[in-house]
C-alpha positions as CSV (number, residue, x, y, z in Angstrom):
1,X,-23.6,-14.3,-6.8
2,X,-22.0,-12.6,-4.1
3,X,-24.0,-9.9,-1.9
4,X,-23.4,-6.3,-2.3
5,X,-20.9,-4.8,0.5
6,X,-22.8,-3.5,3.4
7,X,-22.4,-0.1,4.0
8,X,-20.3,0.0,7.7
9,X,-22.0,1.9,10.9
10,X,-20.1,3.8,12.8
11,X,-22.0,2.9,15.6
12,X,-22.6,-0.8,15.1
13,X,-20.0,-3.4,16.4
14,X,-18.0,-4.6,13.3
15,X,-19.8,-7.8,11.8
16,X,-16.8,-10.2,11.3
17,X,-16.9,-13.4,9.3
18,X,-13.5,-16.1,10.3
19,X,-12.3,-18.6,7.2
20,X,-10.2,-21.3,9.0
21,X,-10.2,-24.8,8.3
22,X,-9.1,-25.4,11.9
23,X,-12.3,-26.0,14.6
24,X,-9.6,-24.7,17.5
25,X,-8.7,-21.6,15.6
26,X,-12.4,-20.5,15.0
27,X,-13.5,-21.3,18.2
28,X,-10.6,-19.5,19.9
29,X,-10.8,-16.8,17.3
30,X,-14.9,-16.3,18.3
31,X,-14.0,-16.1,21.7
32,X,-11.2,-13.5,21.5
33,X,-12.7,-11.5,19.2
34,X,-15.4,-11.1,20.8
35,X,-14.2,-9.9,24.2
36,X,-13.7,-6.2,22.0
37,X,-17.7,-4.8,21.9
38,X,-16.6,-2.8,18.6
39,X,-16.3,-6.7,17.0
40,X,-19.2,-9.2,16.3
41,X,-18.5,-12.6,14.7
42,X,-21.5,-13.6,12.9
43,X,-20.1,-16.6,11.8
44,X,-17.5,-19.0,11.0
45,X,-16.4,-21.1,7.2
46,X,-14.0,-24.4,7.5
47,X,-13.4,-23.6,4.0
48,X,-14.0,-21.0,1.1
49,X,-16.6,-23.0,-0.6
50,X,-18.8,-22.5,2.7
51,X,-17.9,-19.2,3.4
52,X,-18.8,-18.1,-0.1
53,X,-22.6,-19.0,0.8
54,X,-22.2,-17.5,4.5
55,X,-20.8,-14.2,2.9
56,X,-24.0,-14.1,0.5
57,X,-26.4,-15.0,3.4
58,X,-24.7,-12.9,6.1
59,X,-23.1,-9.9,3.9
60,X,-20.3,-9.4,6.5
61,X,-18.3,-6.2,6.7
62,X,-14.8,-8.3,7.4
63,X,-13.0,-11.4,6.6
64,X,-10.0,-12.8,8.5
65,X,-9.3,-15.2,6.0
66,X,-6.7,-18.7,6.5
67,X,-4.4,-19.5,3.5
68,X,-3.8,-23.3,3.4
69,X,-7.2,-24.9,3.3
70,X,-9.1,-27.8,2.0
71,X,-10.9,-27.2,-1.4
72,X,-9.3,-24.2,-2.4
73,X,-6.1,-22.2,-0.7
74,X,-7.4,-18.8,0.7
75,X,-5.1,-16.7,-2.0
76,X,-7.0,-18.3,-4.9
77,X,-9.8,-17.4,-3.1
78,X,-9.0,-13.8,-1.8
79,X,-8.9,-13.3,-5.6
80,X,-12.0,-13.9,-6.6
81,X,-13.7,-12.5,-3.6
82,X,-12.0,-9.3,-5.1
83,X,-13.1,-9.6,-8.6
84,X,-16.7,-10.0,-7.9
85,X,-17.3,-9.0,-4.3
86,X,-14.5,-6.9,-3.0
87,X,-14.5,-6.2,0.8
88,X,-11.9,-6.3,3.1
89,X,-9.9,-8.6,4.2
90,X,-7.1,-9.8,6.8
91,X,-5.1,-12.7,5.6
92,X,-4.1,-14.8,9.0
93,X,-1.9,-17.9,8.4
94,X,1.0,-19.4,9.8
95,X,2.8,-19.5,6.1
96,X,2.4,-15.6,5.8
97,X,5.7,-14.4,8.1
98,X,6.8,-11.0,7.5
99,X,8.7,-10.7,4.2
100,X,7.4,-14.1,3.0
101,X,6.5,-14.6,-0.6
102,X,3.0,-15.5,0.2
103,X,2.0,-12.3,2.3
104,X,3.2,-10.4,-0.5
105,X,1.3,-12.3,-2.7
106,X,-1.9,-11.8,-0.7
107,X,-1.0,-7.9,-0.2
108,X,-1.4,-7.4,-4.1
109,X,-4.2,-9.9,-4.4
110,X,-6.0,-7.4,-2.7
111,X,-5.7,-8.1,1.3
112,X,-5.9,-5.2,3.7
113,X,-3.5,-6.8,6.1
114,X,-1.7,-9.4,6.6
115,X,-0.8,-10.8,10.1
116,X,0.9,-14.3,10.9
117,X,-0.8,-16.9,12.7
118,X,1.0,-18.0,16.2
119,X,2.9,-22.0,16.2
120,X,0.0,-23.1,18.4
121,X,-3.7,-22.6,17.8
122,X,-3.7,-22.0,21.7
123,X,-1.6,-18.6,21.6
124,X,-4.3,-17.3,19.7
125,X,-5.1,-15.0,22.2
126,X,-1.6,-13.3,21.7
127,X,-2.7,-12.2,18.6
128,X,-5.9,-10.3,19.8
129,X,-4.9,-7.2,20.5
130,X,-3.0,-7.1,16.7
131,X,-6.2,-8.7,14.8
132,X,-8.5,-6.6,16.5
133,X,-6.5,-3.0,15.3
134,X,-6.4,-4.8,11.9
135,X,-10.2,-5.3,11.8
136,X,-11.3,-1.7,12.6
137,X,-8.8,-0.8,10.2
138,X,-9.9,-2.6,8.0
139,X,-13.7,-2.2,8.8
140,X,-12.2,1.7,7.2
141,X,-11.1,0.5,3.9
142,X,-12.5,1.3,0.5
143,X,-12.4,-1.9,-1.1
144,X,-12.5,-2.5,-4.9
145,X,-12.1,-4.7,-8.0
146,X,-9.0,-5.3,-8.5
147,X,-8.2,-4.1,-12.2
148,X,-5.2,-3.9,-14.2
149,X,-3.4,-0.9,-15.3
150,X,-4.0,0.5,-18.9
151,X,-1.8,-1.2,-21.0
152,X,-1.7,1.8,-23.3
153,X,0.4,3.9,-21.1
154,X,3.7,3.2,-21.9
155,X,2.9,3.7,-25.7
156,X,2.0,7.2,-24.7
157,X,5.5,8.1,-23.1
158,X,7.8,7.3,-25.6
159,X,9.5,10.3,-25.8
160,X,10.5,10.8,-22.1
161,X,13.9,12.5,-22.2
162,X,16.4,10.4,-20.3
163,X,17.6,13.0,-17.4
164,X,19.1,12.8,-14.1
165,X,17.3,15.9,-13.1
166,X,14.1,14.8,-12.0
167,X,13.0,12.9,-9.2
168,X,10.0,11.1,-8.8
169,X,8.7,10.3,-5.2
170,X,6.0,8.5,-4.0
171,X,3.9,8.0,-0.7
172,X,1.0,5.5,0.1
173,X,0.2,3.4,3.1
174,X,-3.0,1.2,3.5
175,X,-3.4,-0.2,-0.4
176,X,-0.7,1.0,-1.4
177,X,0.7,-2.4,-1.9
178,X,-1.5,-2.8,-5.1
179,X,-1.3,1.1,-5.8
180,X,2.4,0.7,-6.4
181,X,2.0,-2.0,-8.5
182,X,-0.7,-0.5,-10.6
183,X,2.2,2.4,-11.2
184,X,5.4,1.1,-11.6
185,X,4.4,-1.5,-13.5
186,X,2.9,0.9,-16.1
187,X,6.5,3.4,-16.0
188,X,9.2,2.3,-18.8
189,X,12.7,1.4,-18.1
190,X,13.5,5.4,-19.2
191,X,11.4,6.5,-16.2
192,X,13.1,9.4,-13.3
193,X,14.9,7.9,-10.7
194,X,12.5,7.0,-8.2
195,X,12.0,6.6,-4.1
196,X,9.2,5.4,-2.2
197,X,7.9,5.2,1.0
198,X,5.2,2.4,1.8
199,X,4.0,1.8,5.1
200,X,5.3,-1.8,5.8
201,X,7.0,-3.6,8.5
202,X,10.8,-4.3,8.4
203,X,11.6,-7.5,6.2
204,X,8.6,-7.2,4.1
205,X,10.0,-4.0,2.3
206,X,12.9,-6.4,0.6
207,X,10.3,-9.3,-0.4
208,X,8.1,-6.4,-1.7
209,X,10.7,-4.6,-3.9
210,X,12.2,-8.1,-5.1
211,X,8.5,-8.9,-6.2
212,X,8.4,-5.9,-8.0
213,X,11.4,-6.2,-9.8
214,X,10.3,-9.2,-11.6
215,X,7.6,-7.6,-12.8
216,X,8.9,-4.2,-14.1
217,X,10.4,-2.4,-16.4
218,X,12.7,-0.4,-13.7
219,X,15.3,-2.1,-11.4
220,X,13.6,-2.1,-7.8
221,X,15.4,-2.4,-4.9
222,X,15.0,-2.4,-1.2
223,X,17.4,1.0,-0.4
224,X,20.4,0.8,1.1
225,X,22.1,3.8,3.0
226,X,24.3,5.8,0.2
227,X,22.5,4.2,-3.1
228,X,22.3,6.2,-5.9
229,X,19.2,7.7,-7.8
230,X,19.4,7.4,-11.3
231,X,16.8,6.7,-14.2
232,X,15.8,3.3,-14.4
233,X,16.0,3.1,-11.0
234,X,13.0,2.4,-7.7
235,X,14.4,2.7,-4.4
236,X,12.1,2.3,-1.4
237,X,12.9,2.7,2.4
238,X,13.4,-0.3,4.4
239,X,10.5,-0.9,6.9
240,X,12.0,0.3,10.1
241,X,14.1,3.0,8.8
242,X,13.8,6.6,7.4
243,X,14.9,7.3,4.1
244,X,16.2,11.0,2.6
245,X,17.1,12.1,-0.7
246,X,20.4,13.6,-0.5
247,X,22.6,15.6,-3.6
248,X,26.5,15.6,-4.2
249,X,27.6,17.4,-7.0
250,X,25.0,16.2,-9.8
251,X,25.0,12.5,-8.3
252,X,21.5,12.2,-6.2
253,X,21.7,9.0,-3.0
254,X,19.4,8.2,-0.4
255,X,20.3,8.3,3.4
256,X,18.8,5.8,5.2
257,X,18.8,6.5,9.1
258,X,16.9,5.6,12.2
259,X,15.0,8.4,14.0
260,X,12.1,9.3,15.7
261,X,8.5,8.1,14.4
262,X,6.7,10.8,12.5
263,X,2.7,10.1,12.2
264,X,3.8,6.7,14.2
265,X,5.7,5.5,11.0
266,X,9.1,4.6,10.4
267,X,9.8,4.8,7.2
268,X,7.6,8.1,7.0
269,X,6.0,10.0,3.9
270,X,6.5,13.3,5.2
271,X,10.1,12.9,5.9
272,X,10.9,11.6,2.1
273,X,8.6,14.0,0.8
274,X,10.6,16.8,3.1
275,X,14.0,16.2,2.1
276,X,12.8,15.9,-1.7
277,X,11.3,19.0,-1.8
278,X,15.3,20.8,-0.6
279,X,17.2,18.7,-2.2
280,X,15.0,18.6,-6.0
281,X,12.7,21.2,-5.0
282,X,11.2,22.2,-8.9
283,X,13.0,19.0,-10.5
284,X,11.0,16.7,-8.9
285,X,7.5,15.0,-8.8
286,X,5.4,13.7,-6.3
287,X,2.4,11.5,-5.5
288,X,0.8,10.6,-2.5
289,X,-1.6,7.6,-2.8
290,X,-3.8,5.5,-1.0
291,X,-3.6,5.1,3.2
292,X,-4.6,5.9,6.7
293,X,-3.6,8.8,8.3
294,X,-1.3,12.1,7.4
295,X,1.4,11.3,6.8
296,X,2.9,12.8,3.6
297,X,0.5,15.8,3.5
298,X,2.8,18.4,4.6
299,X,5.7,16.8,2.9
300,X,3.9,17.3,-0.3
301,X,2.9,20.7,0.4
302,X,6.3,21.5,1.1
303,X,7.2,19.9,-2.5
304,X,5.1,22.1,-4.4
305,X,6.2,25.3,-2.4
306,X,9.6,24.5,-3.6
307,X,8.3,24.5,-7.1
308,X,7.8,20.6,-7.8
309,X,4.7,19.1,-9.4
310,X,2.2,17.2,-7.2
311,X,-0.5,14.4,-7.4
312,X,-2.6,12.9,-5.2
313,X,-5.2,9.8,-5.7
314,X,-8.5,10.4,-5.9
315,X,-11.0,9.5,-3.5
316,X,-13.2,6.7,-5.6
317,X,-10.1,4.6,-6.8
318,X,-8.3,5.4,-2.9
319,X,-8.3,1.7,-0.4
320,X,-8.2,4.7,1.9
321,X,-8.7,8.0,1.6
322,X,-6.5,9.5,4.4
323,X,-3.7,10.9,3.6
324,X,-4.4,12.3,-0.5
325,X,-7.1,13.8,1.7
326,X,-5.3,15.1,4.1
327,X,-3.1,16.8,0.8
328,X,-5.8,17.9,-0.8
329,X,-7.3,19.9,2.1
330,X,-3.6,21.7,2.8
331,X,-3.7,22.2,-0.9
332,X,-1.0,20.3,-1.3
333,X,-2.2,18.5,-4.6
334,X,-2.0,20.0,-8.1
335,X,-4.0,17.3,-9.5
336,X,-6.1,15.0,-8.0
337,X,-6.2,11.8,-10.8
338,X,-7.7,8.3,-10.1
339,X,-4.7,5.2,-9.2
340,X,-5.0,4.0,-13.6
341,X,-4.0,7.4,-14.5
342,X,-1.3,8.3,-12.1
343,X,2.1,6.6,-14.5
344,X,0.4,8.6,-17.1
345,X,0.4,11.5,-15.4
346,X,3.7,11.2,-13.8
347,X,5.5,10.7,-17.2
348,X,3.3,13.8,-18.4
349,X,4.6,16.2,-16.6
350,X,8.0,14.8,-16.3
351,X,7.9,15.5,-19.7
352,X,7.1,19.3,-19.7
353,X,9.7,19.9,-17.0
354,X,12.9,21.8,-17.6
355,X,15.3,21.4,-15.7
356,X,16.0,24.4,-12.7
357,X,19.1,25.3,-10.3
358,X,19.4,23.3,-7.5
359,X,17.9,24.4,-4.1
360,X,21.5,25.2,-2.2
């Protein structure tokens, strides 16, 4: 059996465990990490059968965690560390790139992070400042089983009126990999057009949204400036790049610009969330979800002054529990529901809605 997560210390350097079949890489890895006083490595595992025992003897707070090793690959593994002792972890490989199939993978297997492992074990100490931001990150993250959505929520939405009218839009950040996919693979093909923002570096967005598609109801897409919001439909912002909903006539689109970082993201929460809430205003739904931060707070605040209905995660089922908090204390949240219950309750109200002019 696996040891129960230790609570983290505020005060205590971060206990660190490193999974890497390479010698090289966990020596170098040691020696970087420990430069940073915040960081202690307790230990080291060549493989996941080891570290399994070293995670019951030494209950660390952190994993950086290799993917290709001997035994058993470190996805297989990730998985069930996070069905039967969920903590957080940073995947670190050379076969997780940005956008790569595999760092997605690990991202909804439950990883906190995902950062990609330099050619030669000897640049390792290019990574440090990166892996080190990741770790107290990390050290930050409510970690938990991971579960699957209730399969009985698209039974309970069958009568969803079909209508371009209402908009759904959705915010997360640190989690919200999984979070999304908890969602939108519980909404039917009928659901609201739909735009997202998720914190995530440019080309992973694309690999993300492809990912999604095959496992959904709804056609996902990375967006593209000028594509239109219809039912059926999940558009979410390209990493690097803000993303606006914008109205002609009764045909809603997206822009999709540069600009200035808002909370230190590009895409940003609070910029989607913004333009939603004067372009749908009272036809529209939102939900901001897991993640670090602000971001989407005020944006969602500004969505329900313009009469729209608004969700944010609760704190118990949050990775993070940032920025719903951060909504909840602007009052910016009309119901606070745990991630399993947020489809439902999206398709809920959607359903009560009726359609209201247009903010000009």
């Amino acid at each position: 059996m696996f040891a129960t997560a230790p609570t983290i210390s505020p005060t205590k350097p971060i206990r660190v465990l490193i999974v890497d079949d390479s010698a090289v890489v966990r020596s170098l890895l040691t020696r970087e990490l420990g430069r940073d006083p915040q960081i202690q490595v307790i230990g080291a595992a060549p493989d996941p059968f080891i570290a399994r025992d070293m995670i019951v003897e030494l209950n660390p707070e952190v994993l950086t965690l290799d993917v290709e090793m001997p035994r058993m690959d470190g996805i297989t593994f990730l998985r069930k560390l996070m069905q039967h002792r969920p903590m957080p972890v940073i995947i670190l490989s050379s076969l997780t790139g940005p956008g790569t199939r595999l760092a997605i993978e690990a991202l909804e297997a439950g990883a906190v992070e995902v950062l990609s492992k330099p050619g030669s074990a000897y640049s390792v100490e290019n990574l440090r400042p990166a892996l080190t931001a990741a770790i107290k990150t990390a050290a930050r993250a409510r970690v938990t089983p991971i579960r699957l959505a209730p399969s009985t929520i698209r039974s309970a939405v069958a009568g969803l009126s079909v209508t371009t009218d209402k908009i759904f839009a959705l915010g997360a950040s640190t989690g919200g990999v999984q979070a999304l996919t908890t969602v939108l693979t519980s909404l039917p093909a009928t659901t609201p057009g739909t735009v997202i923002v998720q914190h995530m570096p440019a080309h992973f967005t694309a690999s993300f949204a492809q990912r999604l598609d095959s496992q959904c109801e709804m056609e996902i897409k990375e967006a593209a400036d000028g594509d239109t919001v219809m039912p059926g439909r999940v558009l979410i912002a390209p990493g690097g790049y803000h993303m606006l909903l914008r109205r002609s006539g009764a045909r809603y689109y997206v822009q999709v610009k540069l600009g200035p970082e808002v909370h230190h993201q590009r895409p940003s929460v609070d910029v989607l969330f913004g333009s939603v809430a004067s372009t749908a205003g009272a036809n529209s739904v939102g939900a901001l979800l897991t993640g670090m931060g602000a971001d989407g707070a005020a944006g969602l605040l500004a969505m329900r002054n313009a009469g729209a209905r608004t969700i944010a995660q609760d704190e118990k089922s949050s990775v993070v529990f940032g920025m719903p908090m951060e909504a909840i204390k602007q009052g910016a949240a009309e119901r606070v529901v745990p991630l399993d219950d947020v489809a439902s309750v999206l398709l809920t109200v959607a359903s009560q809605m009726n359609p209201v002019p247009h903010p000009k």
